[in-house]
N, C-alpha and C positions, 0 to 999 in steps of 0.2 A: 327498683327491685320488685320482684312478681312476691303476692303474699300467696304463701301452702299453706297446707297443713300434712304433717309425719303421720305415715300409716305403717302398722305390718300385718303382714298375713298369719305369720303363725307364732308363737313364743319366739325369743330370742333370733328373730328371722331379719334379714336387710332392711333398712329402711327407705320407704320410697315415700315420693312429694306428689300433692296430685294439687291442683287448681281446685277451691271452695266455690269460685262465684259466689254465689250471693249468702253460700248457708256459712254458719257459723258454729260447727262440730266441735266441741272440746275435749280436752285429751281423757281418754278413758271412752267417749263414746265411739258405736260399733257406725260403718258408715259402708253404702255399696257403692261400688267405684266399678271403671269400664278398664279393664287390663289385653296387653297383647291376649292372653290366653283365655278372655269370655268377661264376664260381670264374674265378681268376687267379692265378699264378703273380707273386710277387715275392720282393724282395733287402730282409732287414731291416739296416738302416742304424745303430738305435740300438737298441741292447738294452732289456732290462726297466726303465724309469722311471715316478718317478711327472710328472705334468704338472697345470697347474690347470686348473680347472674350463673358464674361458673359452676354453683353445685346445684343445678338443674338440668336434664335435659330437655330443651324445646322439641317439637313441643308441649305443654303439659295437659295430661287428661283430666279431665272434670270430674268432679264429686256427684256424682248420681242423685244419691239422697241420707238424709239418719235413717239408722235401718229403724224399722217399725219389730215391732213385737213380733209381725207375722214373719219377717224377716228373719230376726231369731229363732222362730219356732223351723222356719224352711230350711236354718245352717245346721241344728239339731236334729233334723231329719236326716240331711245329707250325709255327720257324720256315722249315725248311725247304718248305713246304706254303705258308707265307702268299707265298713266292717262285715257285712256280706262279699261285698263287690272283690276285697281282699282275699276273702276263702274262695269263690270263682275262680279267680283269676290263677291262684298257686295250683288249684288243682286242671287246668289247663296246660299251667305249666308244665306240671307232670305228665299231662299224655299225649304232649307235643314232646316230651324226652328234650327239654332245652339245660344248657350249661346257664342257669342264671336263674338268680337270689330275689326273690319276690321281697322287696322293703317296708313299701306305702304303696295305697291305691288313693286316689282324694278325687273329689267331684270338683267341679267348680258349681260357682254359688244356682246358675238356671239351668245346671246340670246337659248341657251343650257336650261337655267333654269331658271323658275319665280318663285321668291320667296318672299312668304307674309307673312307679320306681325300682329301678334293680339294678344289680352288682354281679359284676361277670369277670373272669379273667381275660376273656376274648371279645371279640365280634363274636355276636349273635345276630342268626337271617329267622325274625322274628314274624316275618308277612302273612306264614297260615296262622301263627297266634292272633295277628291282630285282626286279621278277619272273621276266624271264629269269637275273638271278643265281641266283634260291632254285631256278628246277629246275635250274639247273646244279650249284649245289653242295650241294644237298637241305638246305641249313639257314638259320637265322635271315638277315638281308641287314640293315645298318645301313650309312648314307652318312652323311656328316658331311663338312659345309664348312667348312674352316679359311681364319683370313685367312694372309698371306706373313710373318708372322714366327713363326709356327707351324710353316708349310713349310720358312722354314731354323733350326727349333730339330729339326725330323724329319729333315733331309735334310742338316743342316751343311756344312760349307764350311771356308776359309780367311777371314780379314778382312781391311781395310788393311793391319793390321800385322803379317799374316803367320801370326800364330796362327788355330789351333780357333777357332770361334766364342764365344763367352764361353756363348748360349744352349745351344748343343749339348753343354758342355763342363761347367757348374757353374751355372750360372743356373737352380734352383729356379720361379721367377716373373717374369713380364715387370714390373720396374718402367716406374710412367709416366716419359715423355722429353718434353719442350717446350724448343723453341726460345731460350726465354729462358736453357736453361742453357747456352747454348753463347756467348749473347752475355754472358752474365756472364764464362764462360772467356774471353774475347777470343778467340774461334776465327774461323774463316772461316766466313760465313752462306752457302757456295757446296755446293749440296745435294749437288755429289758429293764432297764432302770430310767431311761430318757424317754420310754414308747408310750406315748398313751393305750387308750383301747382297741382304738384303729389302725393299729401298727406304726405309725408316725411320729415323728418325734411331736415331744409334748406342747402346745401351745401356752404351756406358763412359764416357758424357756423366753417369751418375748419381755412380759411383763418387767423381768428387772433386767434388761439388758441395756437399756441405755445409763442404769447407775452403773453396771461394770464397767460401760465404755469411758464415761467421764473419770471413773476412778482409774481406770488403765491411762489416762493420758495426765493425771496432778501425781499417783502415787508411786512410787520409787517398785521398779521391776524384782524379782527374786532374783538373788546371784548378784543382783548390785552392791557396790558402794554407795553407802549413804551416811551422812551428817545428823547426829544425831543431840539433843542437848549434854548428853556424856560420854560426846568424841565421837569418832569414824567407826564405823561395823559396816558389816554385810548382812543383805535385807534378807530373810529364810523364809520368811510367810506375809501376808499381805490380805487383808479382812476387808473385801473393796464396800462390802456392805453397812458394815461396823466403821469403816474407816479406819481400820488400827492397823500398826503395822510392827511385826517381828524383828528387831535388830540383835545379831548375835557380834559383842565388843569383848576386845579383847581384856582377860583379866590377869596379872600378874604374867611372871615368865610364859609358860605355855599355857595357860587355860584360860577359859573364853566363857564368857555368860549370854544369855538371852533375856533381854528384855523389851517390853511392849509399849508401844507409843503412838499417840494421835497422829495423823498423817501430815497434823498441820506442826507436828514439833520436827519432824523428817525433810531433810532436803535431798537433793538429788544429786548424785556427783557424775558429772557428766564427762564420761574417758578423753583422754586427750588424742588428738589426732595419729598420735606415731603408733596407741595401742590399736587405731581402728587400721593402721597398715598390716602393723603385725597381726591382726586377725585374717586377715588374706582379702582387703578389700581394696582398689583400684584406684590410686588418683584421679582427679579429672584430667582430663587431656590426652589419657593415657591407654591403648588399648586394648583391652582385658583378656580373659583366657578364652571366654567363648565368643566374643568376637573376631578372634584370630581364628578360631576352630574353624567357623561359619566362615572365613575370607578363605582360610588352606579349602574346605567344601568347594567351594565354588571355582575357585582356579581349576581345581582337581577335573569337575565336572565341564566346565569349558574344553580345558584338554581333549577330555575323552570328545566331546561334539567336533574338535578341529578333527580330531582322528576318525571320526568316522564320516567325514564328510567328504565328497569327492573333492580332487584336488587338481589344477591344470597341469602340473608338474608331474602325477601320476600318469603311466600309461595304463589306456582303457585296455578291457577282455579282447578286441579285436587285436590291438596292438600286440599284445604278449603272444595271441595265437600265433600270427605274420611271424613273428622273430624266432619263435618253437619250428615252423616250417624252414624258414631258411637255414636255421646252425643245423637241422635232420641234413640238406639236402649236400652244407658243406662237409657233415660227416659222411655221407654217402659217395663224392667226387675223392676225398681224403683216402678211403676202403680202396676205391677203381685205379686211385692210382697206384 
């Protein structure tokens, strides 16, 4: 197993692995490394380990050196310069008249390349921008369109709940988010209560969604029957987090109570087959409604190809002509005589 050591470039940014050779950087110090996009300046995170094989990819780039003081003083410069380089650049934007959101400008670390980020609803044909950037700042010119949850992982904010953004903040990687986890939470499907800042649904819809999943598959569903320590009721609510669950039993002639129970006092009562008939579902072996649909389709559609295809039994255009000609010519002898 190849030994790294974990760098990132910016706050709560990916993490990548680079080959130490011989030095021996510990986590907290700042270290130059050689990256696709130039030499860069980052913060090693994890000291010397080893890692397996599959969470690397070969092959791996070398650790340059520990940044020196000077080194420091050089990244302090840059950021200062990429906050110039920032106002240039927006105001270019504007009198090139472009559809598109100036983010971040950033240098890299020997300043080879500046490279800016922006937010567009389109394609942008940015080619007189970037040329009048290289004679403006006599070097490299990279543009890069990020989509808007990128924009508030760069630019952070506050959230609903009042904290840092979780992206700005510690969030490595955007996990995927769908819809579905929010109806499993029983949340509200009203997009400004789900959205974070960047329009998207929220990224702490991930964090507990594998306890909803495990509790969706041990806790008794809503609308079921369930076994409870004081008899059979019907489950009305269901706390996947709490793990408690709502049984409403029945009490005396008509009236019925609700009461609350560990999920582990609740059993499951599992319908017997003749109800999952009468629900309108399909024995095996048996051919269902839209399978039939899909066979009547296809017959149907066959048909129509046999009918529109020539057939030898048909007489062709010439034939029909010939036969038109001769019944004229026996109506014509028919008139003479």
């Amino acid at each position: 197993m190849p030994m790294v050591i974990g760098v990132r470039f910016k706050n709560a940014g990916k993490l990548y692995y680079f080959n130490p050779g011989s030095l021996t950087p510990a986590a907290g110090d700042s270290v130059i490394v050689e990256t696709a996009r130039g030499i860069e300046y980052a913060e090693a995170v994890m000291g010397v380990h080893e890692v397996g094989d599959n969470r690397v990819q070969a092959p791996l780039k070398r650790v340059m050196r520990i940044a020196t003081p000077q080194d420091a003083a050089q990244h302090l410069n840059n950021q200062q310069s990429e906050r110039d380089a920032h106002r240039i650049c927006h105001d270019k934007i504007s009198e090139h008249k472009l559809d598109m959101k100036l983010v971040r400008v950033e240098y890299t670390f020997d300043r080879s390349k500046l490279i800016a980020y922006f937010t567009s609803n389109g394609r942008v044909d940015f080619r007189a921008l970037v040329k009048d950037l290289a004679a403006t700042f006599k070097t490299r010119i990279e543009l890069k369109q990020i989509g808007v949850r990128d924009e508030a992982k760069m630019l952070g904010g506050l959230g609903t709940c009042g904290r840092s953004l979780c992206c700005s903040e510690f969030l490595g990687d955007f996990q995927p988010v769908s819809i579905k986890m929010a109806k499993e939470q029983n949340l509200s499907l009203n997009p400004t209560k789900i959205s974070g800042v960047c329009g998207r649904l929220m990224c702490c819809l991930k964090y507990e969604q594998e306890q909803y999943e495990r509790a969706k598959k041990l806790m008794p569903h809503v609308g079921r029957d369930a076994i409870t320590p004081d008899g059979r009721g019907v489950v009305v609510e269901v706390n996947a987090l709490r793990e408690r669950v709502k049984v409403r039993l029945p009490k005396g002639n008509d009236g019925s109570e609700i009461r609350e129970y560990d999920a582990s006092e609740v059993q499951r009562v599992t319908p017997p087959p003749a109800a999952s008939k009468a629900a309108g579902q399909t024995p095996k072996g048996q051919p269902t409604q839209k399978s039939t649909r899909k066979a009547d389709d296809k017959e149907r559609r066959d048909r129509r190809l046999v009918k529109d295809e020539p057939s030898d039994t048909e007489p062709n255009v010439d034939e029909e002509f010939i036969e038109t000609i001769i019944d004229d010519e026996k109506h014509e002898e028919t008139i003479k005589d």
